[in-house]
N, C-alpha and C positions, 0 to 999 in steps of 0.2 A: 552075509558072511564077509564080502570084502569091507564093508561097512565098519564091521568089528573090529579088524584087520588095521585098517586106517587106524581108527578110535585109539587100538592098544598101540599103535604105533606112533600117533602125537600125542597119547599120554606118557608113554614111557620117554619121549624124547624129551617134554616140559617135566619130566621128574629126574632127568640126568642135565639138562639144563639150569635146573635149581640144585643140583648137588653143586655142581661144579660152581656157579657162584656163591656157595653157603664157604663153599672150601677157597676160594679166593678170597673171600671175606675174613675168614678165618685168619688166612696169614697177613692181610693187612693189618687185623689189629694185633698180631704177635710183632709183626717187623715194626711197624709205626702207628703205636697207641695214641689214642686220642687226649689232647693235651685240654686237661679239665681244670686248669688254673687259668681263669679269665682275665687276672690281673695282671698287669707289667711287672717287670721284674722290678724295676724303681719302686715303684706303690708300696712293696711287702718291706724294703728294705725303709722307707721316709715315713711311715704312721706307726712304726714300731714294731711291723710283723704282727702274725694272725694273732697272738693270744694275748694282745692287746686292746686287739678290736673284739675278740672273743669278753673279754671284760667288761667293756663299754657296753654290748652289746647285752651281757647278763645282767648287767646295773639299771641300763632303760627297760627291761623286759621286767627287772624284778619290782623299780619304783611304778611302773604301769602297772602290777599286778595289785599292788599292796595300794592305788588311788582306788583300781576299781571294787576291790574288797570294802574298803573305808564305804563309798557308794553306797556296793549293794546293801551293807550293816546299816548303813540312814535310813536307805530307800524302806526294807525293810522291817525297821524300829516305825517309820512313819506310816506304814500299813497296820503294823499290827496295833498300833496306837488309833489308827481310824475302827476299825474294826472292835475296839474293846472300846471306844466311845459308843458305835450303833447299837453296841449290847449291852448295854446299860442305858441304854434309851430303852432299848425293847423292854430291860426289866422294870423299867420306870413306868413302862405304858401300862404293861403288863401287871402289876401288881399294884392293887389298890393301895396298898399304905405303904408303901416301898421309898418313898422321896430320901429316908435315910439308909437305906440299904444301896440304891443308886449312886445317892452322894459318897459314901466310902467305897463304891467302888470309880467311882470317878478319883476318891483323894488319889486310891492306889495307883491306878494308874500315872497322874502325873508325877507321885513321889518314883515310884519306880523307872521315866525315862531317865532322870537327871542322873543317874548313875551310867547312862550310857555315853 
């Protein structure tokens, strides 16, 4: 029983402990907010200010976007060009008298990348 006693009595003390710096904390960031602009105040005003760099910033992001599209569209044109060469092998293997049925599908496929 005093056991208990104790227990409720340094729990309740660490739970009015933590109000009270929840509430000091409180008014630190009412009175003096935390200053979330890292930069000097010269910096904003010598590069032209943020949406300047906000520009810059959309320009390199959108030419990175549109090299790695370019990419992925070779990468795979040059997959699916491997791929419809092996299956036209297999039909070649595959069927006895096929050498012309293989061959037009091999034309097609190389007239068909050069549009890409």
């Amino acid at each position: 029983m005093l056991e208990e006693a104790y227990s409720m009595l340094v729990t309740s003390s660490w739970r009015s402990w933590d109000m009270v710096k929840s509430y000091i904390s409180q008014l630190q960031l009412k009175f003096f907010p935390p200053n979330v602009d890292l930069r000097s105040r010269d910096d904003g005003k010598a590069n032209g200010g943020a949406g300047e760099r906000m520009k810059e910033a959309t320009q390199k992001s959108f030419e990175k976007s549109k090299e790695t599209v370019e990419e992925t569209a070779k990468l795979a044109a040059e997959m699916m060009e491997q791929k419809v060469q092996k299956t036209a092998e297999k039909v070649k293997d595959t069927e006895s008298g096929g050498h012309k049925t293989a061959e037009k599908i091999m034309d097609t496929v190389s007239s068909g990348h050069d549009e890409l």
